[in-house]
N, C-alpha and C positions, 0 to 999 in steps of 0.2 A: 510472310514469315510472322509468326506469333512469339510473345512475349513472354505465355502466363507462366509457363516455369520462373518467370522473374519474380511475382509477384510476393515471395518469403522477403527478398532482399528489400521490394521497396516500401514492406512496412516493421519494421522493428521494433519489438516489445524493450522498454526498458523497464528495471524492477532496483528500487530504491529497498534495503533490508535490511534489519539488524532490530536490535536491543531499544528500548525506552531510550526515549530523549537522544536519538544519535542522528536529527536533523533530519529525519527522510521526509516528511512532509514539508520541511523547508527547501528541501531540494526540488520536490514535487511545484509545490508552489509556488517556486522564481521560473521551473521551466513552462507551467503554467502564463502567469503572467509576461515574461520574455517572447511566448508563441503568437506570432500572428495569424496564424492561421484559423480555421473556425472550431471551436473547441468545446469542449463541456467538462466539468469537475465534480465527481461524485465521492460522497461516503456511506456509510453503511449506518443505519439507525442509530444501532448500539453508541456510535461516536457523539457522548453526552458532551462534551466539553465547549458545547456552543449550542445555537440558533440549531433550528432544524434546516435553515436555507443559508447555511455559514459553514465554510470549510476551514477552519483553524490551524495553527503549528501550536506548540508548547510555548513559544517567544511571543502570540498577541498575533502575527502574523494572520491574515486572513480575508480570503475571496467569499463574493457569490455562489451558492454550489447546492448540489440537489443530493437527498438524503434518499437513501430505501433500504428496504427490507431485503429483498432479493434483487441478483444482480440484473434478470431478465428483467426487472419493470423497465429498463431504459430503454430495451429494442422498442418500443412506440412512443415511444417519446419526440419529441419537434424539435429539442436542440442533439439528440444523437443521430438521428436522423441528418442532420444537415453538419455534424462535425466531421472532420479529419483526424483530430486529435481526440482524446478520450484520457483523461487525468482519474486515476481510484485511488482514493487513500484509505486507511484502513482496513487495505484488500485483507488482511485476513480473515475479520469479519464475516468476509462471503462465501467461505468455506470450499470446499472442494467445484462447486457450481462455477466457482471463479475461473478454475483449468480450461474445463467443458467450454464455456461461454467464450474464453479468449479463444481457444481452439479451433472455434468455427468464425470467429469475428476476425480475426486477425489479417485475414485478407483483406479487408473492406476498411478499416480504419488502423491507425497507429493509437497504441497502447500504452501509458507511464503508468506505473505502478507504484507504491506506496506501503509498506505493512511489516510486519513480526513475519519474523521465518519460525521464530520458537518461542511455547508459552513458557511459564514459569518454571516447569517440570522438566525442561526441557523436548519436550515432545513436537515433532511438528506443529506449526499450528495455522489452518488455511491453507494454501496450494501455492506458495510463494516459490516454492523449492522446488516443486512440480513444474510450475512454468518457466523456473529457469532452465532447466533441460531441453525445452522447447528449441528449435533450429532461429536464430537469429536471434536473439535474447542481448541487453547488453546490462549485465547485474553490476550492481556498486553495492558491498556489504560496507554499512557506516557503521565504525564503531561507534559507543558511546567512551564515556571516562566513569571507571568504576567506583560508585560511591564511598569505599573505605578508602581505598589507595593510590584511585588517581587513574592507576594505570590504564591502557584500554580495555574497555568490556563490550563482551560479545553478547551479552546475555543480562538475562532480566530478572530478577529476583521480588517477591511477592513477600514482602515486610510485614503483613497483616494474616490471622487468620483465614483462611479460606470454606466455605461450604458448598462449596460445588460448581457455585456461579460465574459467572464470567463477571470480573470484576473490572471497572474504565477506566479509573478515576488515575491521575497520576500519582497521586500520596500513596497508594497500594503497591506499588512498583519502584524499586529503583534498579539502575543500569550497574551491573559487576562482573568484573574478569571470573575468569573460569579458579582462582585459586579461593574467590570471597563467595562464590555458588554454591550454598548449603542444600 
């Protein structure tokens, strides 16, 4: 008797999501740190707010961790290779390729996930919302506390001029409920 129909159940994506400053990379990186298992922790270049071999939260928080451009450099890589666990923060970053990628990896490794479901516009932004759909998914949407009022915010608001670019920085952004979202 064969198992592999089981194989959905025994690796489950989980996907930390929501607004600026609503902890998902500190969630990301206690279940990092907590895992004994053999593990690896990525970000996406764009993630200025550190080292290029530093995976940071907003709070100073921060591991060892490997940086790229696109999500495939890791398949030959020596520590994905030999991990169980796979930690990405700033999955939005890696755009639609992120779906694709988990969609054929998912069998072979467990997946935490880290990122923005929505830019500034509120527009999709990355494949966060896509993989939640996925079969065996376990999402946790963190609010943040919206900067005029307190209340909770879903959403991310872009305080600065924009020209087109993708902007990192956290002074460009603050976390607001859906009544402070101009």
């Amino acid at each position: 008797m064969t198992y592999s129909h089981l194989k959905d159940v025994l690796y489950p994506i989980k996907v930390f999501y929501g607004p600026m400053f609503s902890k998902k990379s500190t969630n990301l990186l206690k279940m990092y740190i907590d895992s004994k298992e053999p593990k690896m922790i990525i970000s996406h270049t764009f993630d200025t707010r550190c080292d290029s071999d530093v995976i940071n939260t907003h709070d100073g928080d921060y591991v060892k961790g490997i940086k790229v451009k696109s999500i495939y450099e890791i398949l030959d890589m020596k520590d994905y290779k030999k991990a169980k666990e796979v930690y990405i923060d700033e999955s939005q970053f890696f755009g639609k390729k992120l779906y694709n990628f988990i969609s054929k990896e998912r069998f072979k490794k467990k997946f935490i996930l880290a990122g923005l479901d929505l830019d500034s516009d509120l527009n999709q932004f990355g494949s966060l919302l896509d993989i939640i759909k996925l079969k065996n998914v376990i999402s946790h949407r963190m609010p943040s506390k919206c900067y005029i009022c307190n209340s909770k915010a879903f959403y991310t608001l872009c305080v600065v001029k924009k020209n087109g670019q993708i902007l990192s920085g956290s002074s460009e952004y603050k976390p607001c409920c859906k009544v402070h979202h101009k």
